[in-house]
Backbone of each chain as ProteinMPNN parsed JSONL, in Angstrom:
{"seq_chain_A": "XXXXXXXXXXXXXXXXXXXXXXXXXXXXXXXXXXXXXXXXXXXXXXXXXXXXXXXXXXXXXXXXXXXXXXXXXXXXXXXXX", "coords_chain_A": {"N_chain_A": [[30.33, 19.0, 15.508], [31.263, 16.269, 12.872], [33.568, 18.059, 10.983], [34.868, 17.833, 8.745], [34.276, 17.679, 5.193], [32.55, 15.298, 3.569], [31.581, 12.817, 1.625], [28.121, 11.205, 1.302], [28.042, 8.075, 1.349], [26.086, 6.192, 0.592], [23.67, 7.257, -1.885], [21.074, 6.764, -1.291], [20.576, 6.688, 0.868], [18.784, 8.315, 3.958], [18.072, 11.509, 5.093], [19.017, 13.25, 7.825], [17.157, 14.337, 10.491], [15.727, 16.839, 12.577], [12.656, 15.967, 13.358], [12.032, 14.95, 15.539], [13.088, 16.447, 17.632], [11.963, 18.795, 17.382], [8.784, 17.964, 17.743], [8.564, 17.315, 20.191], [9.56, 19.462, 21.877], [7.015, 20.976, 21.852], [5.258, 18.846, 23.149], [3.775, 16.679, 21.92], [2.446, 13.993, 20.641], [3.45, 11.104, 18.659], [1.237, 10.456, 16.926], [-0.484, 12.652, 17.073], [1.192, 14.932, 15.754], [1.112, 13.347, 14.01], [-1.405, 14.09, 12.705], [-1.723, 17.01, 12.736], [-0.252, 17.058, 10.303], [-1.617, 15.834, 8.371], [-1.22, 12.705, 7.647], [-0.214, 9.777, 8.47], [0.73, 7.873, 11.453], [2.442, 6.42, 11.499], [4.12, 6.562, 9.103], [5.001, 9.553, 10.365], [6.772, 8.103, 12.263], [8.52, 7.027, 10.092], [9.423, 8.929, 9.192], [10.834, 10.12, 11.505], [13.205, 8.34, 12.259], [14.638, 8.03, 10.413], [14.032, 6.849, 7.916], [12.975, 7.148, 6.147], [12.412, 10.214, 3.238], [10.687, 12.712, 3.433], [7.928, 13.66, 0.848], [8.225, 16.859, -1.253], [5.975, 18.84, -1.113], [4.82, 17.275, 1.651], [7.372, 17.913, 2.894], [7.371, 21.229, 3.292], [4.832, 21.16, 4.342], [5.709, 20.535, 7.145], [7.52, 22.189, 7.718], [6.251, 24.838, 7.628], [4.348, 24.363, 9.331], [5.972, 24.34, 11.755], [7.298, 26.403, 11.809], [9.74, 27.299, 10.3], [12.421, 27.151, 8.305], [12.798, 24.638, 5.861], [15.926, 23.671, 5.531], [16.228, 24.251, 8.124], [15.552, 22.417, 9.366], [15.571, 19.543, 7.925], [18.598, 18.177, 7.475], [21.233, 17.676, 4.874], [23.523, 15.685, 4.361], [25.18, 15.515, 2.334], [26.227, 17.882, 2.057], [27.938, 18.571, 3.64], [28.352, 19.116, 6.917]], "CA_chain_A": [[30.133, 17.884, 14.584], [32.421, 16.602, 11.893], [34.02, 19.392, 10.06], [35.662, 17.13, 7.43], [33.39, 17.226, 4.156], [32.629, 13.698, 3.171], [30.159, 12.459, 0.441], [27.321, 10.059, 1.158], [28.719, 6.928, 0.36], [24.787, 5.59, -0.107], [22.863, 8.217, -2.431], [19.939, 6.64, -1.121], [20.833, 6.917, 2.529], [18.005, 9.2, 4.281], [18.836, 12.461, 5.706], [18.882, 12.923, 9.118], [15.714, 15.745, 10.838], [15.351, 17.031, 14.159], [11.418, 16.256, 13.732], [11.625, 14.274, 16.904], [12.959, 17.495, 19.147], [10.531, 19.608, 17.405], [7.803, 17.457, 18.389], [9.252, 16.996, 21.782], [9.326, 20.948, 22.328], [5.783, 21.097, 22.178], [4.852, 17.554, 24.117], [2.959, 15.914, 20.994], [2.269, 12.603, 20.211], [3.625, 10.659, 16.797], [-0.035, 10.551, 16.386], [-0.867, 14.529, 17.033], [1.626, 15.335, 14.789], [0.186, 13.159, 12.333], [-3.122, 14.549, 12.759], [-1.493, 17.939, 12.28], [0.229, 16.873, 9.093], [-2.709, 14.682, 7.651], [-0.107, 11.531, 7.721], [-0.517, 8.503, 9.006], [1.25, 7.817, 12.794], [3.8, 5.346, 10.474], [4.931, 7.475, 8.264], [5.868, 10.127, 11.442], [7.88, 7.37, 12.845], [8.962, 6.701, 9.508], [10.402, 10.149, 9.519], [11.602, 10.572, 12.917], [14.019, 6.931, 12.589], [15.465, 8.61, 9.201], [13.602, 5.222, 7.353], [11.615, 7.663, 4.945], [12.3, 11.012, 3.46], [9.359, 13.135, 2.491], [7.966, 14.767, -0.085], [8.63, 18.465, -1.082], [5.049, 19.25, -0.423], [5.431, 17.563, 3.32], [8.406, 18.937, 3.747], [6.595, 22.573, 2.909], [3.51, 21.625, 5.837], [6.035, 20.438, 8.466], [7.957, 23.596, 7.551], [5.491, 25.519, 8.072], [3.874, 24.118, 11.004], [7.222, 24.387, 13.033], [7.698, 27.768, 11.724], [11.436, 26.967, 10.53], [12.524, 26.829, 6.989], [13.068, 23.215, 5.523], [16.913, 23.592, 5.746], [16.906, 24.357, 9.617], [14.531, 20.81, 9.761], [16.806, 18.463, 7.589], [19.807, 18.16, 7.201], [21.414, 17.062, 3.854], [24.654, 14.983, 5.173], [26.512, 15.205, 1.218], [26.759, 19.248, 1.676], [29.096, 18.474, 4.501], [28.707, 19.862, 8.056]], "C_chain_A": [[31.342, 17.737, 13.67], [32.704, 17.668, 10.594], [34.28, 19.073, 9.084], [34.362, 16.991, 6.45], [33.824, 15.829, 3.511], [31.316, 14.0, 2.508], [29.444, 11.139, 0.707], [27.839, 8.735, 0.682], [27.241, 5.931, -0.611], [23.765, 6.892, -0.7], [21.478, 7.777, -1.769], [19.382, 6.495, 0.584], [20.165, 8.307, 3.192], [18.777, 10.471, 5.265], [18.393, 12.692, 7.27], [18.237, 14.389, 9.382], [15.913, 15.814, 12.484], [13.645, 17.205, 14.265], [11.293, 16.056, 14.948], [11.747, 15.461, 17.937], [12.01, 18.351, 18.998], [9.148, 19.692, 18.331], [8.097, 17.497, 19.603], [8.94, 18.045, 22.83], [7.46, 21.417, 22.34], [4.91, 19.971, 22.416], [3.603, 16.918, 23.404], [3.634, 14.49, 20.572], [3.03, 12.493, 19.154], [2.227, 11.446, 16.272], [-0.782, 11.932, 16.537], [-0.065, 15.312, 15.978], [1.007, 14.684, 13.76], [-0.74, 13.81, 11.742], [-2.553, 15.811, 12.121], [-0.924, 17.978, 10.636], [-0.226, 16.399, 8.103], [-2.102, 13.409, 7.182], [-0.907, 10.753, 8.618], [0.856, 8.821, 10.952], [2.62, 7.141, 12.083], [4.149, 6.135, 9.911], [5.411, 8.724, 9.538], [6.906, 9.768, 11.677], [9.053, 6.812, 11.446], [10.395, 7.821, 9.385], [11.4, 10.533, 10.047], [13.198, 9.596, 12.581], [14.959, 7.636, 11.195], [14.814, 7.341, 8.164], [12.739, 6.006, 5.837], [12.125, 9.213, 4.724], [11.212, 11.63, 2.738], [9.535, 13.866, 1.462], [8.052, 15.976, -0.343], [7.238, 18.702, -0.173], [4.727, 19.018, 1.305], [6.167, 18.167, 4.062], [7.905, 20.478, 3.885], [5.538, 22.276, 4.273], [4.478, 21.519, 7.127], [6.919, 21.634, 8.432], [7.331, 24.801, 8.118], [4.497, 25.488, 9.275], [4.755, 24.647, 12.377], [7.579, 26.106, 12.798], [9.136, 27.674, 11.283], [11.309, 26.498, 8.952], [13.336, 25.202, 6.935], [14.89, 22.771, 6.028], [17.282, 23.091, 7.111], [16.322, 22.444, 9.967], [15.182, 19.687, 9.186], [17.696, 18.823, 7.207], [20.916, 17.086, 6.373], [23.148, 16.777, 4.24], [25.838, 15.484, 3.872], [26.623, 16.959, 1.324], [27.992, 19.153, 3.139], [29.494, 19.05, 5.136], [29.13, 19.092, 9.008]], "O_chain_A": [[32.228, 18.584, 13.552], [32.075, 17.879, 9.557], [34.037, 19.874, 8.181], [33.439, 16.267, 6.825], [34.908, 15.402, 3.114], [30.433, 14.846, 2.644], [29.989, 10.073, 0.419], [27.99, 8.527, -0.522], [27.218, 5.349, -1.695], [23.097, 7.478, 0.152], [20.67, 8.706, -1.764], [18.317, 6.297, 1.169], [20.8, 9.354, 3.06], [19.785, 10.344, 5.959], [17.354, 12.201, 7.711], [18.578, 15.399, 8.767], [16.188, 14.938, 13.304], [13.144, 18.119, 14.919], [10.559, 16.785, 15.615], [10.943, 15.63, 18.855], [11.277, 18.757, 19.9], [8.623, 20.529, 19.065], [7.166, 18.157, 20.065], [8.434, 17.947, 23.948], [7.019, 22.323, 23.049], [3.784, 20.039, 21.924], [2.577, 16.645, 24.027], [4.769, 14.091, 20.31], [3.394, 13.517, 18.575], [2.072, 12.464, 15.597], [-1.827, 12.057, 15.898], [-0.588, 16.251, 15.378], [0.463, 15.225, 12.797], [-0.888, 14.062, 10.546], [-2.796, 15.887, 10.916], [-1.214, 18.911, 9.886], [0.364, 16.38, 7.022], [-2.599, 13.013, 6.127], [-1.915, 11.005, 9.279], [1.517, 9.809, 11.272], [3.749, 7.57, 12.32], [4.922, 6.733, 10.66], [6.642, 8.706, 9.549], [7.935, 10.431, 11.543], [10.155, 6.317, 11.683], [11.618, 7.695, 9.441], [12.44, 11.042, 9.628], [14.262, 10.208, 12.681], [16.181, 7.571, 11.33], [15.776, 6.946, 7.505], [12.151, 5.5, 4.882], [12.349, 9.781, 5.793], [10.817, 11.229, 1.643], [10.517, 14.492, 1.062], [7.906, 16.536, 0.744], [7.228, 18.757, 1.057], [4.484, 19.921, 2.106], [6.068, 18.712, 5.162], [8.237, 20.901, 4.993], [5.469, 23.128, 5.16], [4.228, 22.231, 8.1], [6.965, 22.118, 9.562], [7.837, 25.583, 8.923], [4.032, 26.411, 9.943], [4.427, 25.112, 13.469], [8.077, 26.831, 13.659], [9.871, 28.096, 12.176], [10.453, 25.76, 8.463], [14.176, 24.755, 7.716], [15.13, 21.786, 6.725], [18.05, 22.187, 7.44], [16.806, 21.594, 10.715], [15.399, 18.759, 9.964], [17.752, 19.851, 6.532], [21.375, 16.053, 6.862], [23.903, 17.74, 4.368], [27.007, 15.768, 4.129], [27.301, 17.366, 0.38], [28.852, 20.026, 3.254], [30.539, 19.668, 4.932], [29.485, 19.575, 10.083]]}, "seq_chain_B": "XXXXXXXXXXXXXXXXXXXXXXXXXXXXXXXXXXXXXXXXXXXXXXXXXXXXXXXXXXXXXXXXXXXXXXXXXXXXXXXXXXXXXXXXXXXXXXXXXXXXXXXXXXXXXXXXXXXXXXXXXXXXXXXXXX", "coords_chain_B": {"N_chain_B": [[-1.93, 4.937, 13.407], [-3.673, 7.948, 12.335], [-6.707, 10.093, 13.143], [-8.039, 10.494, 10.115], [-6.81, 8.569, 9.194], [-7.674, 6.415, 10.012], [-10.489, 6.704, 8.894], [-10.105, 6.476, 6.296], [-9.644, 4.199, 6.136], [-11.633, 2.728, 7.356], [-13.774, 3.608, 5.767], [-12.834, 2.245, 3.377], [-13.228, -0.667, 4.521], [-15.837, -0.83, 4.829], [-16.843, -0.169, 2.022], [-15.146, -1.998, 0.299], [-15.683, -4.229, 1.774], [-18.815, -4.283, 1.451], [-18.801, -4.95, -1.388], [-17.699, -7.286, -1.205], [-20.065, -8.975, -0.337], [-22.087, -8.582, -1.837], [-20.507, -10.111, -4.251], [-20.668, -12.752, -2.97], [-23.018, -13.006, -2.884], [-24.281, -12.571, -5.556], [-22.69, -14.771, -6.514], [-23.268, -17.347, -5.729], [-25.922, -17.257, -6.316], [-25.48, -17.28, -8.901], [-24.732, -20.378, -9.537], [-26.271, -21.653, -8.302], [-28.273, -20.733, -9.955], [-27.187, -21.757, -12.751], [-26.735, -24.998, -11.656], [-29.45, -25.515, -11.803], [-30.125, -25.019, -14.574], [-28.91, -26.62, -17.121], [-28.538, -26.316, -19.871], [-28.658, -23.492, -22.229], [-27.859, -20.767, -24.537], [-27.391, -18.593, -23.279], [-25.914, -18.936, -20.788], [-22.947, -18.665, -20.179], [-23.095, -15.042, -19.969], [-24.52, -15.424, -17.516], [-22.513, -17.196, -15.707], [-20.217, -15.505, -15.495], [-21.043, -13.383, -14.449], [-20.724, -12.543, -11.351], [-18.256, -10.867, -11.367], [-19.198, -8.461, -12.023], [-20.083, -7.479, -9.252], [-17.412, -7.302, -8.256], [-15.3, -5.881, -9.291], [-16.963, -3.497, -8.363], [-15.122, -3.849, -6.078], [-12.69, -3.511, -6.989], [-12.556, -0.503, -7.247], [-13.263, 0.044, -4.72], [-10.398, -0.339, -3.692], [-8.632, 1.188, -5.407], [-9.585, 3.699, -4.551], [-9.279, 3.823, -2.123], [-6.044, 3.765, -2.328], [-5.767, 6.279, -3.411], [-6.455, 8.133, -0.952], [-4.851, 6.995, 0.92], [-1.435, 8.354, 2.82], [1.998, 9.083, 1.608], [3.953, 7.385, 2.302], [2.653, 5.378, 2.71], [1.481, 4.628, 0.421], [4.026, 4.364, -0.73], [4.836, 1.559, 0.079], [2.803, -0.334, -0.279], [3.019, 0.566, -3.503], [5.471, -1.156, -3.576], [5.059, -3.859, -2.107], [2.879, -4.073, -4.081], [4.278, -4.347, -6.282], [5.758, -6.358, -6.039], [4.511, -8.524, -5.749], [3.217, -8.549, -8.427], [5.127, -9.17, -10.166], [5.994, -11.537, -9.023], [4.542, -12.989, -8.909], [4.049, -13.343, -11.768], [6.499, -14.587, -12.584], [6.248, -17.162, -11.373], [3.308, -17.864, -12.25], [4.236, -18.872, -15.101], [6.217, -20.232, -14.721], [4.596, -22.739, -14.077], [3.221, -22.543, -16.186], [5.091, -23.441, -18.264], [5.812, -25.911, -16.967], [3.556, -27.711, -17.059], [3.504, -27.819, -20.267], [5.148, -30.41, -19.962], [3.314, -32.13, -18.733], [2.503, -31.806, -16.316], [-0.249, -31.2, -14.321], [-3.275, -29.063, -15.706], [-4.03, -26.438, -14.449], [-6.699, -24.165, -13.369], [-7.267, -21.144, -14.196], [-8.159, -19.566, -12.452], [-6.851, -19.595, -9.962], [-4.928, -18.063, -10.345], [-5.445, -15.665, -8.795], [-5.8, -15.677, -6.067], [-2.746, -16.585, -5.757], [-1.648, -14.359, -6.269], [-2.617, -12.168, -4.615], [-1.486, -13.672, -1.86], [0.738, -13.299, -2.224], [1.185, -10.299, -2.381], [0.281, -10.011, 0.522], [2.016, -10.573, 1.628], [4.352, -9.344, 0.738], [3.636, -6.234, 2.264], [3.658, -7.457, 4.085], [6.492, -7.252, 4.666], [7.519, -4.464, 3.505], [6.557, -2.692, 5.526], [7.74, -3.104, 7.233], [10.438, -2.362, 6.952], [10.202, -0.18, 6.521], [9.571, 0.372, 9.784]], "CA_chain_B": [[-3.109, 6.196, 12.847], [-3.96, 9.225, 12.97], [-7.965, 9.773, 12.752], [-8.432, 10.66, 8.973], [-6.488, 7.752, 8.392], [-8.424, 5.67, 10.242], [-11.45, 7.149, 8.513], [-9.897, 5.824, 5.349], [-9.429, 2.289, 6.143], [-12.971, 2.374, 7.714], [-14.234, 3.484, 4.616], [-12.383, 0.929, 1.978], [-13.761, -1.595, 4.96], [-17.064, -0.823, 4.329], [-17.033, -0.149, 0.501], [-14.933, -3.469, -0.031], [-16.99, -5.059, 2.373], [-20.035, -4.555, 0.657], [-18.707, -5.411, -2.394], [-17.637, -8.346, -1.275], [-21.171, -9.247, -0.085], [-22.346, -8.905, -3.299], [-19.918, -10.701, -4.703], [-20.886, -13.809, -2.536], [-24.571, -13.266, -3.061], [-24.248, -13.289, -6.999], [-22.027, -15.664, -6.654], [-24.18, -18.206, -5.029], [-27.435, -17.143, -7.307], [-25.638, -17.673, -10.136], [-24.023, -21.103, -9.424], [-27.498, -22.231, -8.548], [-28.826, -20.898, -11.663], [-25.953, -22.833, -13.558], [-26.938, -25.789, -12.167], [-30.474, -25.673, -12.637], [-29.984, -24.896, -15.981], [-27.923, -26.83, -17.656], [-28.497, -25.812, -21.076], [-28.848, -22.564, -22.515], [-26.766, -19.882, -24.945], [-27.027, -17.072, -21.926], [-24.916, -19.809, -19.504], [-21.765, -17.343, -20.107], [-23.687, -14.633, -18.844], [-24.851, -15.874, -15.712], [-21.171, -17.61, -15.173], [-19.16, -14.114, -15.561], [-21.915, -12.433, -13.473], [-20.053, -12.649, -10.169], [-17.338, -10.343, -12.021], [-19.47, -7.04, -11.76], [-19.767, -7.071, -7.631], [-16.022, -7.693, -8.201], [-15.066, -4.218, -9.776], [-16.883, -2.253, -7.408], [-14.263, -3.997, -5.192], [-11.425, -2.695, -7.262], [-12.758, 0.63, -7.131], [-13.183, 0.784, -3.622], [-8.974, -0.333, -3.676], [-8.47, 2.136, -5.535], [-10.371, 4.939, -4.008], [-8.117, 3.934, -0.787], [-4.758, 4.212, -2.733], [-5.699, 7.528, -3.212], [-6.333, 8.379, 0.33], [-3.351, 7.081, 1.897], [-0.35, 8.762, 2.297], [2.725, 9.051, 0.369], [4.592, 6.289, 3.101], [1.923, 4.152, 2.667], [1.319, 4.454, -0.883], [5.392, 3.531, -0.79], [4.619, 0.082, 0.731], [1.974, -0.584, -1.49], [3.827, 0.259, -4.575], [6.874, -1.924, -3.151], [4.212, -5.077, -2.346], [2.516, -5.041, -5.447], [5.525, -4.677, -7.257], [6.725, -7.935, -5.745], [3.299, -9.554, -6.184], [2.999, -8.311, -9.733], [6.791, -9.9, -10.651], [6.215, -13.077, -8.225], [3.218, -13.798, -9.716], [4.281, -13.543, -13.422], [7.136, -15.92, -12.5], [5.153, -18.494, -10.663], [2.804, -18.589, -13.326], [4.467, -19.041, -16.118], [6.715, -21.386, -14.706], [3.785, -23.651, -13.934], [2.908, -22.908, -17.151], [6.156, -24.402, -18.541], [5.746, -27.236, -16.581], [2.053, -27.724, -17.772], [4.282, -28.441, -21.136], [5.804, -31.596, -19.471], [2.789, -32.86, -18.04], [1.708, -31.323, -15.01], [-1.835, -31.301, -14.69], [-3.277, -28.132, -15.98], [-4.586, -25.456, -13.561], [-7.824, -22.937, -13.434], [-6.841, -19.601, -13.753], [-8.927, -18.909, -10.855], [-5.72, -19.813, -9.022], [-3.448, -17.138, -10.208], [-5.639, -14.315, -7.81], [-5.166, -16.375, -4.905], [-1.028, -16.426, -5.664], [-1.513, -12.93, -6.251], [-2.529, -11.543, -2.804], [-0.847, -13.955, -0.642], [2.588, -12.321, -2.217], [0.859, -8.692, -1.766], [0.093, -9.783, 1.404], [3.679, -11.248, 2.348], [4.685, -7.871, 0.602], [2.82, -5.511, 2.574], [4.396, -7.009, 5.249], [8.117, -6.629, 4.586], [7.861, -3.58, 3.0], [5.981, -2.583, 6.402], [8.966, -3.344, 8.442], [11.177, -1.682, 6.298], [9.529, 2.027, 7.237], [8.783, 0.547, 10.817]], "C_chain_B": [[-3.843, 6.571, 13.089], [-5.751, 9.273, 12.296], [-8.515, 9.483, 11.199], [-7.55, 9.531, 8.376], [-7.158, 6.394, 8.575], [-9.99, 5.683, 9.591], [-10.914, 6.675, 7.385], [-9.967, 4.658, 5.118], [-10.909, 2.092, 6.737], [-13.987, 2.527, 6.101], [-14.19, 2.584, 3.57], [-13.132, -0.451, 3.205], [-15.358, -1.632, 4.676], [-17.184, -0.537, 2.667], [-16.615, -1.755, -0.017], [-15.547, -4.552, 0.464], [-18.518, -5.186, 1.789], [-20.086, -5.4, -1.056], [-18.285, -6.752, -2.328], [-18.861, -9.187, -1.561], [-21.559, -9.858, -0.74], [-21.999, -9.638, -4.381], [-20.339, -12.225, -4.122], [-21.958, -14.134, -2.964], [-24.91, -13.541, -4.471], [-24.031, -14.331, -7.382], [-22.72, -17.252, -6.773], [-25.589, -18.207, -6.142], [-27.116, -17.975, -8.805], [-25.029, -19.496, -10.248], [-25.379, -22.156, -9.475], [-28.795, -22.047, -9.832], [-28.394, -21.648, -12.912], [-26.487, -23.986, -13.3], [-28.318, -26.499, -12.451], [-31.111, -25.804, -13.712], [-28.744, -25.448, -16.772], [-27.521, -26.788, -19.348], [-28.824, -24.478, -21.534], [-27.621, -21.697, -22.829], [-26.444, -18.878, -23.724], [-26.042, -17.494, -20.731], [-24.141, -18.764, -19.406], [-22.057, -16.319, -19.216], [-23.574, -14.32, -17.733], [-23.242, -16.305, -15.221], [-20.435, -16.452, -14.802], [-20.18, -13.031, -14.58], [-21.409, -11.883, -12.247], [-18.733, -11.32, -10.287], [-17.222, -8.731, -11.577], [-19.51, -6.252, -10.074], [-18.059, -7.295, -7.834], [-15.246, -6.091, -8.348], [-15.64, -3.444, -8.952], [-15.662, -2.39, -6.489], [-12.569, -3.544, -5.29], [-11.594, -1.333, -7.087], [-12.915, 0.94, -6.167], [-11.534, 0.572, -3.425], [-8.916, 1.095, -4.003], [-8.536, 3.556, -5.112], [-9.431, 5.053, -2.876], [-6.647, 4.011, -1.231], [-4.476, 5.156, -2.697], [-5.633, 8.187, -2.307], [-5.261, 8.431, 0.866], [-2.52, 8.154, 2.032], [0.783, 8.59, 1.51], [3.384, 8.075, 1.222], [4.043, 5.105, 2.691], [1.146, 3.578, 1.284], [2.815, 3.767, -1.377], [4.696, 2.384, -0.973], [3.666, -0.474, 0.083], [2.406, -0.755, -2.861], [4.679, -1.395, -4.672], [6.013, -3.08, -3.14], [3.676, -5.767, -3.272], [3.674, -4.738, -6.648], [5.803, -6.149, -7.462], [5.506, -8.59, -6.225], [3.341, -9.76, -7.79], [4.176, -9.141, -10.74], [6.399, -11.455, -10.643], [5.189, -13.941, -9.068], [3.289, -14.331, -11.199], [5.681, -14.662, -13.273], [6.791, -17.107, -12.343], [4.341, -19.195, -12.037], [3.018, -19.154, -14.078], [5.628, -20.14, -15.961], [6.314, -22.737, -14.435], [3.5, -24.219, -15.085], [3.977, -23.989, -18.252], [6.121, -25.988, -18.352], [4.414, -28.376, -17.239], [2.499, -28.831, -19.184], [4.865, -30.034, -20.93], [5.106, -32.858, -18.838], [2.101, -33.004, -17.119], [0.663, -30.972, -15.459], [-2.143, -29.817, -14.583], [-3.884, -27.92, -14.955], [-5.454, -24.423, -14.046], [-7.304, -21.665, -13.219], [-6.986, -18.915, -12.873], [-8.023, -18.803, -9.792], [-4.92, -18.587, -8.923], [-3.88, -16.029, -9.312], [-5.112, -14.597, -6.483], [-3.724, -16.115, -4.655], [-1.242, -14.981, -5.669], [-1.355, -12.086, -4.724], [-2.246, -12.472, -2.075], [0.278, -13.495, -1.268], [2.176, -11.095, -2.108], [0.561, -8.638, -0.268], [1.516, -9.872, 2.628], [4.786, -9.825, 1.802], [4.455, -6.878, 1.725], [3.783, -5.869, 3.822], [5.797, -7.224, 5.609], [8.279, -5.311, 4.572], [7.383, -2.57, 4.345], [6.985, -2.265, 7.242], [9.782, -2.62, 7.892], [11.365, -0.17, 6.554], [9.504, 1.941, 8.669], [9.877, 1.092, 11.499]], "O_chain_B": [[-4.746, 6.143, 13.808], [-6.075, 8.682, 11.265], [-9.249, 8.525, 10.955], [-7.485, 9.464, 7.149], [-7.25, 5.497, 7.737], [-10.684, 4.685, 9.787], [-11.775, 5.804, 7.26], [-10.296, 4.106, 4.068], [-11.347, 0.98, 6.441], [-14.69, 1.667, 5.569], [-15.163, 2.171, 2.939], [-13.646, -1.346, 2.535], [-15.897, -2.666, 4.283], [-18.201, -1.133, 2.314], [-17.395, -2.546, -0.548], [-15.891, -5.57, -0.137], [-19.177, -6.226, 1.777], [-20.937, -6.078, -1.631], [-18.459, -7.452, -3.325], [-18.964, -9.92, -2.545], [-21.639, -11.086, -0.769], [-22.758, -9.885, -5.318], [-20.326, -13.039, -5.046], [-22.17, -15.259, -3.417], [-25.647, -14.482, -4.764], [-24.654, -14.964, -8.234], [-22.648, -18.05, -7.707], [-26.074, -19.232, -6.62], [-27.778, -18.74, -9.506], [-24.931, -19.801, -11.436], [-25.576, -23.083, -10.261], [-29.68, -22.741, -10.331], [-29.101, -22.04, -13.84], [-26.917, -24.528, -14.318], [-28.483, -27.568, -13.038], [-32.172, -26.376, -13.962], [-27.74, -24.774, -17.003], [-26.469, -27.147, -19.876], [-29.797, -24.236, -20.818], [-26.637, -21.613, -22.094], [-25.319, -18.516, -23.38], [-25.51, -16.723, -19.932], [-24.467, -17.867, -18.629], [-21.645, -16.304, -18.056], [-22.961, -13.476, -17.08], [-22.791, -15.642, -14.287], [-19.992, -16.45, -13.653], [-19.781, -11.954, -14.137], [-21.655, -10.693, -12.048], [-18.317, -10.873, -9.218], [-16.309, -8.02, -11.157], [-19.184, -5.117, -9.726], [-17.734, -7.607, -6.688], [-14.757, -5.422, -7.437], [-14.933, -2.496, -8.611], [-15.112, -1.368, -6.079], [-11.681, -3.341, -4.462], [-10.552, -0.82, -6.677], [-12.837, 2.162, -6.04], [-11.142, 1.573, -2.826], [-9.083, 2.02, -3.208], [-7.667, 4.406, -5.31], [-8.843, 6.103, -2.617], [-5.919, 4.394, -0.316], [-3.396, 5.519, -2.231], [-4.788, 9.077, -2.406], [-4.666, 9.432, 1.266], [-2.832, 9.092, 1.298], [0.586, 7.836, 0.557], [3.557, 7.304, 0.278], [4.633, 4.069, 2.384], [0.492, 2.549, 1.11], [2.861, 2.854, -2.201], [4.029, 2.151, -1.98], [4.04, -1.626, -0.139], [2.3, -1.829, -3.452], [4.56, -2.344, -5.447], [6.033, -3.602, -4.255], [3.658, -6.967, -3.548], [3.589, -5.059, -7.833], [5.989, -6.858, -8.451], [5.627, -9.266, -7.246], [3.467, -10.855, -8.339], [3.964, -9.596, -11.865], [6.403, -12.294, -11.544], [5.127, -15.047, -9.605], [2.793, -15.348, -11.685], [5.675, -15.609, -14.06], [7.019, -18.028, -13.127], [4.481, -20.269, -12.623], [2.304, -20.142, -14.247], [5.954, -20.85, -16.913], [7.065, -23.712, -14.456], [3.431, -25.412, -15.381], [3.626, -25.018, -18.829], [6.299, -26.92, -19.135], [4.496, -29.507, -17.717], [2.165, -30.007, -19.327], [4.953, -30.749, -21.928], [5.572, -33.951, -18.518], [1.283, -33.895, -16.888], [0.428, -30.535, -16.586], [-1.589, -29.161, -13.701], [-4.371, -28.866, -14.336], [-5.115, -23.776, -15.037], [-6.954, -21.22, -12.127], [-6.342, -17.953, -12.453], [-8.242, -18.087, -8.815], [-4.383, -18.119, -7.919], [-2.966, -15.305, -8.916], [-4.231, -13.973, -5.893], [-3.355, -15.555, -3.622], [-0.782, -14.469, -4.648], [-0.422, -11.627, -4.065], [-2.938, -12.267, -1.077], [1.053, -13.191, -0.361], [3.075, -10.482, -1.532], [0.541, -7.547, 0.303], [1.807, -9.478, 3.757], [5.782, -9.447, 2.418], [5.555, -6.699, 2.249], [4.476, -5.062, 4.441], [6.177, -7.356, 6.773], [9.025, -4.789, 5.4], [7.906, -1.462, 4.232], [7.047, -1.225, 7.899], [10.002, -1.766, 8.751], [12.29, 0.627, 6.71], [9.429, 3.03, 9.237], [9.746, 1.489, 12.657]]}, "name": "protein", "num_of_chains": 2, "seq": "XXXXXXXXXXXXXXXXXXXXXXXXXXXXXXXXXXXXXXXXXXXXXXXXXXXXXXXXXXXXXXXXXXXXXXXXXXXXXXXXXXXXXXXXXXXXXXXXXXXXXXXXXXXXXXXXXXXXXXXXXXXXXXXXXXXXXXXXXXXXXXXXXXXXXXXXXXXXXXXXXXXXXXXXXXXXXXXXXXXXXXXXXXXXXXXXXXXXXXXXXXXXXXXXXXX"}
């Protein structure tokens, strides 16, 4: 990936997740993950597309669902990997 | 959505749904009590009666705000934001006009403007997450 540290140019520009391979790796729905997360199927996809980022406390169940600390799950673009 | 969310919106359908009901059925009682009666201090009353099936109907809103999630509590915010703005513009620039001549308007109007911009909200702000 790019090595060069760069800074967000939009502070409000969502961070980018590997929920989608997560999900992927164990052959669940939007809507099974929802279920697992008590979310809506929209807000998943809201997720997945980068269109939404969640709250701590979500971030804490899908954390813990996947087994994988929050870090390894998003990835904050302005620390610059 | 996912079941328990569908179990939410089934719920505010039946809570607001009933309250609607009620809201029709007062509605109707008291309209025909109005004009049966066309005199009497208690008129008020009976007129504002329609009011109380009304409030259960905010309270079943409410009850489903809470439910949602935090996405869909977004989009909500974001809708009646715009409604809440659009509306206070609208009005008051009617009202302005009102000043000039335009034939006055029933307040009864401004709910109406209200939720068709929460509803024209709802579905921008919709697309926005989709």
């Amino acid at each position: 990936m790019n090595t060069q540290p760069y800074t967000r140019v939009d502070p409000e520009a969502p961070m980018r997740n590997k929920l989608h391979v997560l999900r992927a790796e164990r052959g669940w729905s939007q809507a099974e993950l929802a279920d697992h997360l008590g979310v809506s199927r929209q807000t998943i996809n809201a997720l997945e597309t980068g269109k939404y980022d969640p709250s701590l406390p979500l971030a804490f169940r899908i954390s813990r669902l996947f087994q994988q600390p929050i870090e390894a799950i998003f990835q904050d673009d302005e620390s610059g990997r | 959505m996912t079941s328990s969310h569908n179990q939410a919106g089934r719920t505010y359908a039946i809570e607001f749904g009933g309250a609607m009901v009620a809201y029709a059925v007062v509605l109707i009682i008291a309209i025909t009590v109005l004009n049966a009666n066309p005199h009497g201090a208690w008129r008020p009353f009976v007129a504002v009666a329609p009011v109380i099936p009304a409030i259960f109907g905010v309270l079943a809103f409410v009850r489903f705000l809470r439910r949602m999630d935090e996405l869909q509590r977004r989009i909500q915010l974001e809708a009646l934001g715009l409604s809440f703005a659009a509306t206070a513009i609208l009005t008051f620039a009617y009202g302005f006009l009102e000043f000039v001549g335009f034939p006055a308007v029933n307040f009864v109007w401004v709910f109406p403007v209200m939720i068709m911009i929460w509803g024209l909200g709802l579905a921008v702000a919709a697309r926005r997450y989709a």
